[in-house]
N, C-alpha and C positions, 0 to 999 in steps of 0.2 A: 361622428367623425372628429376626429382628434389630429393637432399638425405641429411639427417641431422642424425648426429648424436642424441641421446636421453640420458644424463647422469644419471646415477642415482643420491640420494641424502641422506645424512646420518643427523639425528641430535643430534649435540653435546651437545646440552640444551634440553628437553623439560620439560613446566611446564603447567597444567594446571590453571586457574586463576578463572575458576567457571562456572555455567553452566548461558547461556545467553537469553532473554526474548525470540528468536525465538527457541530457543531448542536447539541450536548447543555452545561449548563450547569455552571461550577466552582463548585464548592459548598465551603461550610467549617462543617463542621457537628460538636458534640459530641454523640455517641450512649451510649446507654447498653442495656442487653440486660436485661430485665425477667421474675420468674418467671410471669407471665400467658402459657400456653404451650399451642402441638399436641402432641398424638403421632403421630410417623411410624414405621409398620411397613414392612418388606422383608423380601420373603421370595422364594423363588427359582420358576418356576413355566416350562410345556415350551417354550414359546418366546413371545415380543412383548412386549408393556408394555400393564398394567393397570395403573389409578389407582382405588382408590375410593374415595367421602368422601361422609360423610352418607348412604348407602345405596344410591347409587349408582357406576355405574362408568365410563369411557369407554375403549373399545378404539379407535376408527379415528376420523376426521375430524383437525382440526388439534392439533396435539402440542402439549400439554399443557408449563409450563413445565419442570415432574420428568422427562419424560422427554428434553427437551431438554437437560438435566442429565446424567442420567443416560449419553446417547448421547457426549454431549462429555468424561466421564470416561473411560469406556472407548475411546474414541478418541485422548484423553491417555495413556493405558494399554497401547495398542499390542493390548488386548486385542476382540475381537466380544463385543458385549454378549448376555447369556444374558438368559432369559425372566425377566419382574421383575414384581412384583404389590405394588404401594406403597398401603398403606390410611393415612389421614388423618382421624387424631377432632381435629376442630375444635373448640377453645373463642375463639381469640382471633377478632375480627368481620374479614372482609374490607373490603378497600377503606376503611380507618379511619383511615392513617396511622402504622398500625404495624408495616407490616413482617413479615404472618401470611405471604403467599403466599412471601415471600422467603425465612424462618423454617424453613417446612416443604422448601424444594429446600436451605436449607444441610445440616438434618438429614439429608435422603436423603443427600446426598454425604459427609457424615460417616459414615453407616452402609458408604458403597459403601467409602470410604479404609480404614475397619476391616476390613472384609470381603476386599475385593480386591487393597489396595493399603496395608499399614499402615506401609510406611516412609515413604509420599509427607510431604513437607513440606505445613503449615498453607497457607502461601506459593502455594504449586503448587495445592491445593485451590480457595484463595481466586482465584485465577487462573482457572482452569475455572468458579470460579462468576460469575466478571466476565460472562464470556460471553451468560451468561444474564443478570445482569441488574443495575445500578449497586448496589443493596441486598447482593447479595449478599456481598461480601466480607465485610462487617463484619457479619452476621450468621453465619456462618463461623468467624472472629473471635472476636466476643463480648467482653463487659466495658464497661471505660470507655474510649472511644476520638474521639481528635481526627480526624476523615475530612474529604478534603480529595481536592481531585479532582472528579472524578465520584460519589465516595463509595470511591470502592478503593485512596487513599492513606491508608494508620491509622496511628497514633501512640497507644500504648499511652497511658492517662491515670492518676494515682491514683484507686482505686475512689470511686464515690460515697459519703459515709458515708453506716452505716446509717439506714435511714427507711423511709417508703413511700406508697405512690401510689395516689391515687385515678382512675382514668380511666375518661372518660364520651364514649360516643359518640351524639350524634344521631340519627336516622333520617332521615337523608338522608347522601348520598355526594359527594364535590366532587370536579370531576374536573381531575387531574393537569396536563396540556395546556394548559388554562385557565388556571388558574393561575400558570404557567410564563410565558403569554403576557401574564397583567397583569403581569408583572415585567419584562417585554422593551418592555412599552408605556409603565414609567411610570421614576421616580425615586424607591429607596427613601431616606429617610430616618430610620429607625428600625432600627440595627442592634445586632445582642444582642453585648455586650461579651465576646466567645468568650476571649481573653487573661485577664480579670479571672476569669472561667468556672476557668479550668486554674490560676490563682494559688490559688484556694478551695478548689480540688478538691486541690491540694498541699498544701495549711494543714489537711484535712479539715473544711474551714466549710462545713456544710450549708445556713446561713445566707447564706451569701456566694454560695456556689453559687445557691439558690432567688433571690435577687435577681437576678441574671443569664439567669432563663429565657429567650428569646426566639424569634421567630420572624417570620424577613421574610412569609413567607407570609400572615398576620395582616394587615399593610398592606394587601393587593388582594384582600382575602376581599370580593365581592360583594354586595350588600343583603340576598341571599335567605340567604346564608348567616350573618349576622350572631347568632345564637342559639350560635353557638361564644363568643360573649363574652360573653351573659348565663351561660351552664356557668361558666366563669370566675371571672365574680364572685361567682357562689354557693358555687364551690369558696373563693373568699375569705371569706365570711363566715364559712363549714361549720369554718374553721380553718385551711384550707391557707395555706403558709409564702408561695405563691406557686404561678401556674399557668401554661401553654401549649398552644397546639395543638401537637400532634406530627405532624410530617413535611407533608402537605399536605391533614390533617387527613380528616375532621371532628371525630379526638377529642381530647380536652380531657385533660390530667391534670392533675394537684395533687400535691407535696410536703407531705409530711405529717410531722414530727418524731416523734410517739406513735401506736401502732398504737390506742389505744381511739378518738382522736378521729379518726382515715382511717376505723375502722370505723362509726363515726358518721354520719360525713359522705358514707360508700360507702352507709349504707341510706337515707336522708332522698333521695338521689337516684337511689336505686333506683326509688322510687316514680313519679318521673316519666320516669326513663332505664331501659328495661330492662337496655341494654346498658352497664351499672356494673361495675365490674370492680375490685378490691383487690389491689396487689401490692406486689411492693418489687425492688429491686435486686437483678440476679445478677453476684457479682464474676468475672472472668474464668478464675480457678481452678476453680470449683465450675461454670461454661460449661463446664469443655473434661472434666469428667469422665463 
């Protein structure tokens, strides 16, 4: 039995760049890898592929995206995949923007490279994890990272300085496709200054950095979803340096300079967000251990 952690991931930049000849969009995005995290267990079992999470399990119907994973390593490997029984304790929210689902297949693959295969390069991993799915590399990855691409061109970044994040998620889910499509229908003009981002993040200006948050997705957030910018401004009053939806949201974080006043401002909106969550930055050293 083998166990990894799965961090989640927030992003501090994103911009769209246009939609691309195979249909998927180039994106230029800074991310960052955050201790708000799953655990993924693998353990070896007589033959097929179990998944289970929250108490339950699924054997048969449509493949899951871990074992999709899973099958595409050992395929890479030249090796037949033996009987795999992957259990998943969930803390971080699905469907939020953060990167949980993605999170928990890098970690599998990270446990199979240890297990199966511990000379493979990052590179090679991150590769198989393409397959699966644009997230994946960079949660593979890990750190402070300029992605560019579809998300699986990285450029390592200076860490973020330390701090920490308050992130709040709605009770409602927006969905990806959508979104995607009001950015193909319309004209963004409001893009997160990603250069100024990386000059901050070289200076270690936490300050410079948090002015910089941004997020094209914000511009074609729909009426119904408009409660991602009241989160926002409450995380601006609560203290945050500055806030953002992350990735295609619906959740909200905030930069936070002092942990007493993140802790603060994580329980005043506790009360009305369950799903509040306290974390801080994980640098890429302390990812990959």
């Amino acid at each position: 039995m083998k166990t990894r952690n799965a961090p989640a991931k927030v992003n501090l930049a994103l911009d769209i760049l246009g939609t691309r000849p195979d249909g998927y969009h180039d994106m230029r995005m800074v991310m960052q890898t955050i201790s708000l995290c799953d655990t993924v267990t693998l353990e070896e079992r007589t033959a097929g592929f179990e998944l289970h999470t929250g108490g339950s399990f699924i054997l048969a119907g449509k493949k899951t995206l871990e074992q999709q994973a899973a099958e595409a390593f050992f395929e890479a490997i030249g090796q037949p995949m033996p009987g795999l029984r992957v259990t998943l304790e969930k803390v971080t929210p699905a469907y939020a923007g953060l990167g949980g689902g993605s999170a928990d297949v890098a970690a599998l693959l990270r446990i199979l490279r240890d297990t199966y295969a511990l000379d493979m390069p990052t590179a090679e991993l991150e590769r198989i994890g393409f397959t699966v799915g644009s997230d994946m590399p960079f949660c593979i990855h890990g750190g402070t990272c300029l992605a560019e691409g579809r998300g699986e061109v990285l450029t390592d970044l200076p860490p973020l300085p330390d701090c920490w994040l308050v992130l709040c998620k709605p009770d409602f889910g927006i969905p990806t496709p959508a979104l995607f499509a009001r950015v193909d229908g319309g004209e963004l003009t409001c893009r997160p200054d990603i250069d100024g981002m990386m000059t901050a993040l070289q200076a270690g200006d936490l300050e410079g950095v948090a002015k910089r948050l941004g997020n094209v997705f914000e511009e074609v957030l729909p009426e119904e979803y408009q409660e991602v910018f009241a989160i926002k401004a409450r995380l601006l009053e609560l203290g945050a340096l500055n806030a953002a939806m992350s990735g295609s949201g619906p959740t909200v974080f905030g930069l936070f300079r002092e942990e007493e006043t993140a802790r603060q401002a994580a329980e005043v909106l506790k009360t009305t967000y369950a799903q509040t969550y306290l974390a801080q930055p994980v640098k890429k050293f302390d990812f990959s251990e």
